[in-house]
N, C-alpha and C positions, 0 to 999 in steps of 0.2 A: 481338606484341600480340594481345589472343583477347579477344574479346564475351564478354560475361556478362552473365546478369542480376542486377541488382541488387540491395538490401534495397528495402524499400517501392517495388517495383512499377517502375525506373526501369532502364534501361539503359547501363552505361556501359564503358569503354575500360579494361579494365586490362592494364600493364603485369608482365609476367608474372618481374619482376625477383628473386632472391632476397631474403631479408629482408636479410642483412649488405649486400647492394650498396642497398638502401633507406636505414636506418640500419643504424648499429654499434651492434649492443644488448647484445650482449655484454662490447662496450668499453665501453658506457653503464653497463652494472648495474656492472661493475667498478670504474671512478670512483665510484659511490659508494660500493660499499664501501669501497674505499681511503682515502675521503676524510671518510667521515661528517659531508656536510654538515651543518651547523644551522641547521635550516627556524623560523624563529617564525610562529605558528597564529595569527590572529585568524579562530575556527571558529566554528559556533556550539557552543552547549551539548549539543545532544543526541549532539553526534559526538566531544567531543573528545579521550577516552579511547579509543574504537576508531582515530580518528587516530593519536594518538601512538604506541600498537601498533603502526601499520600502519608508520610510520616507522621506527619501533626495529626493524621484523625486516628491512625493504628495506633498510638500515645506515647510517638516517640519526639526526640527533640533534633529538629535536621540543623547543621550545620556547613554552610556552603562553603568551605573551606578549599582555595584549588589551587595557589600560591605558593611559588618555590621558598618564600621567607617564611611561612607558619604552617605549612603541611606537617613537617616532622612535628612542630611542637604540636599541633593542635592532634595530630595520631596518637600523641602519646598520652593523653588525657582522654580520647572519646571513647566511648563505653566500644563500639563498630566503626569501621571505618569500609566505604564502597571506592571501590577502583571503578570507572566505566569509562571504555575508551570509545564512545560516541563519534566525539569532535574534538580529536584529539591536537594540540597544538606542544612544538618545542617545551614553550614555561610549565604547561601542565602537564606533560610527561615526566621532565626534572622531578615536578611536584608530585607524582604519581611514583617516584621508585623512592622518594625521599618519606610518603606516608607508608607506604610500603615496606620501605626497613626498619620507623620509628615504630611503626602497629606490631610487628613482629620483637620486635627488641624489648616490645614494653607488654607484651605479654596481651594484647589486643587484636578481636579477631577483627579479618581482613577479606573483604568479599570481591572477588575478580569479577566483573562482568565484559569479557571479550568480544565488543559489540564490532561488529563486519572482519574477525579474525578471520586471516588468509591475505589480507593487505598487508604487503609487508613492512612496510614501518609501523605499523600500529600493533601488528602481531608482535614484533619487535618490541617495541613497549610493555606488550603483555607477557612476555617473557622475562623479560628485565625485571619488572615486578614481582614475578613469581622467584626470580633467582635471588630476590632480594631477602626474601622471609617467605616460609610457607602459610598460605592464605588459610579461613575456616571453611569460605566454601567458595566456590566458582561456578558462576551460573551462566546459559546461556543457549542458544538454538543449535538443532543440531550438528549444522554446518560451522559453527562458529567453534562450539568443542571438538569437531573432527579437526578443524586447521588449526586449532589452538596447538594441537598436538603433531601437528604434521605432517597429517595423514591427507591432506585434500587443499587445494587453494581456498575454500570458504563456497559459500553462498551465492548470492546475487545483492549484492551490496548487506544490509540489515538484514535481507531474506531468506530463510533457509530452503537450502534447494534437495536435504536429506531426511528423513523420517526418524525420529526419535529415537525408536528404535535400532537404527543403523549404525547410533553413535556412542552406543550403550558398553561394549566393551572400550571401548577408548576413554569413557569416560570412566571406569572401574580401571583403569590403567593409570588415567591421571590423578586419581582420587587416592591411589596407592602409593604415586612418586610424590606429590605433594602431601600426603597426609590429612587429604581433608576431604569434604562432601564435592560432589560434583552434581547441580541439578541442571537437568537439559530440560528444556522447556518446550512445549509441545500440546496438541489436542490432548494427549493424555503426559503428564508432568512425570520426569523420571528423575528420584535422587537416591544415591550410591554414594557410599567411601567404600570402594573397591571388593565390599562381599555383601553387606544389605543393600537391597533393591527395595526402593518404597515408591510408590505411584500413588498420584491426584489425579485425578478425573472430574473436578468441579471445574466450570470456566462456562464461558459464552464467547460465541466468535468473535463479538463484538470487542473484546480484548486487543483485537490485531487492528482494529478500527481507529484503534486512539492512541496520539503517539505518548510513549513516555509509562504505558503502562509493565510491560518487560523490564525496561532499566530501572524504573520503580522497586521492583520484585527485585532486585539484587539489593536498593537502601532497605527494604523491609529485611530480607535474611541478613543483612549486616544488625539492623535493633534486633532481631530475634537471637543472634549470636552473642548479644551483648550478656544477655540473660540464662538463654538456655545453655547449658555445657557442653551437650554432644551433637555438634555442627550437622549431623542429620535430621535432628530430630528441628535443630534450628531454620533449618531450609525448606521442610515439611511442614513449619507449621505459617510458615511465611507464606509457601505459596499456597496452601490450604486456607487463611485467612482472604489473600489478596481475590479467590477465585469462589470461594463463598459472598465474599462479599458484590463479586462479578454476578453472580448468579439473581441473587436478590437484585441488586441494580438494573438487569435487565428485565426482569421483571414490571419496571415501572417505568420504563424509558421508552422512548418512541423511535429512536436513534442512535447511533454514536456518538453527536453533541450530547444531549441530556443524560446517555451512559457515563459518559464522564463525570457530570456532576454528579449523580448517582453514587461512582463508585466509590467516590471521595467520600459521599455520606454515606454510606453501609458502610464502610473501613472503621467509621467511631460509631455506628448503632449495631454492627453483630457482636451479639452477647459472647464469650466464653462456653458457655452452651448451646449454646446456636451453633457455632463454630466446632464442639465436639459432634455433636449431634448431626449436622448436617455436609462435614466431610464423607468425601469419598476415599478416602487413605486407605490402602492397600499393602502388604508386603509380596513380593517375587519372590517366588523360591529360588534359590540358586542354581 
C-alpha cells in the first residue's frame, strides 16, 4: 500500500494492485465485442449521434429509442438501457420512468445519467426513475451526484462546481440505497457501490472540449453492464476504455474538432490489451 496525494487537494490510500487484478478489462472490452450488446438511448438531443458512434466503434448496437409507446417494450429486450436527462421533455420523461420500470422488471441493467441535477423538474425525473426500479449504475459530475441526492442545488448548469472528491461519501450512500455502482466523473474518475472505491486516472482535457463525450460514458457503462455482472467492475471498464481511448486520440489530434474524430476511431482500434495494459485503475482503501 503507498500514500499518495490525491486529485483536489486530499490524501488517500491506494492500493498499488495491477489493473487486471482490479478488474478484467480486457475480458470486459471483449464481451462486448463478442456480444454486441443493444444499448437503447433515451439521451438528449445534443448528444445523440456522437452517442451512437461512440457505441458502434466500442462494439455495441445503439438503439435510439425515447418514445412513451416502445420504451417499455423496447427496455425489455435491450441487453442496457441509458437514462440521460440532457434535454429532457414531458414525452421523454413518461418514456424515461416507463424504460425504467420495464429494464428493472425484466431483469435488465439501467444506467442513470443525471445531467444538470439540482434543477428541479429534471431532478424530479431522475428520481422518479430511480423509484421506479433500481439502476446498475449512475453516473455523473460531482455536483450532479451531490444534488441527485440532495444534498446541494447542482452545479452551474452541465458544469460542476464540486471536486470529486467532495462527492464521494454521497455517492457510497447512494450506491448503498440503490444497490448499485455510483461513478462520478472527474480529472481523476471515481466508482463505489458503497464500500469499494476504484479510480481512473486516464483522460485528456480535451474530453470537456467536446460535447457529448460524458453522456457517452453513461451508453458505454449501460453496453458494459450488459455483459459484465458486477456493475463496478462494468463502469470501470467503460470509463477505462472511453479514457484510454482519449488518450491515444489526443495524441494525434491538433484540437478538439480532430479529437473528436479521433476518439470515435481509438474506441474500435484499442485492443483488449492495450486497454489492460495501459489503464490506470486503482483501488481506495476504505
Amino acid at each position: 500500500m503507498t500514500d499518495v496525494h490525491m486529485a483536489h487537494g486530499t490524501t488517500g490510500t491506494i492500493d498499488t494492485a495491477t489493473t487486471e487484478q482490479a478488474v478484467d478489462l480486457a475480458g470486459a472490452l471483449r464481451a462486448v465485442r463478442d456480444n454486441n450488446p443493444l444499448v437503447q438511448c433515451l439521451t438528449n438531443i445534443v448528444v445523440a449521434n456522437f452517442t451512437a458512434n461512440v457505441l458502434l466503434s466500442a462494439g455495441a448496437s445503439p438503439a435510439m429509442v425515447d418514445n412513451s409507446h416502445e420504451a417499455a417494450d423496447f427496455a425489455a429486450i435491450a441487453g442496457g438501457v441509458l437514462i440521460n436527462t440532457g434535454t429532457p421533455y414531458p414525452e421523454t420523461a413518461k418514456a424515461m420512468l416507463l424504460a425504467a420500470e420495464s429494464a428493472a422488471t425484466h431483469h435488465n441493467p439501467w444506467v442513470l445519467d443525471p445531467v444538470a441535477a439540482g434543477l428541479p423538474w429534471r431532478t424530479d425525473v431522475a428520481r422518479n426513475a430511480l423509484a421506479a426500479g433500481d439502476p446498475a449504475i449512475i453516473r455523473g459530475n460531482a455536483s450532479e451526484i451531490i444534488a441527485l441526492a440532495g444534498s446541494s442545488s447542482g452545479g452551474r448548469g452541465t458544469d460542476s462546481t464540486d471536486p470529486v472528491t467532495a462527492a464521494l461519501a454521497t455517492a457510497k450512500q447512494l450506491a448503498r440505497t440503490y444497490h448499485c455502482a455510483v461513478a462520478i466523473s472527474g480529472p481523476v474518475d471515481h466508482i463505489t457501490d458503497g464500500e469499494r472505491v476504484l479510480t481512473v486516472s486516464n483522460g485528456h482535457e480535451w474530453m470537456t472540449r467536446v460535447t457529448g463525450v460524458g453522456c457517452s460514458l453513461g451508453a458505454l457503462m449501460a453496453a458494459f453492464a450488459a455483459v459484465v455482472p458486477n456493475p463496478v467492475d462494468a463502469a470501470t471498464a467503460a470509463t477505462a476504455l472511453l479514457c484510454v481511448a482519449a488518450d491515444h486520440a489526443a495524441a494525434e489530434s491538433r484540437a478538439p474538432g480532430s479529437f473528436a474524430t479521433a476518439l470515435v476511431d481509438q474506441l474500435y482500434l484499442v485492443s483488449p490489451e492495450q486497454l489492460a495494459a495501459e489503464a490506470d485503475v486503482r483501488a481506495l482503501a476504505a
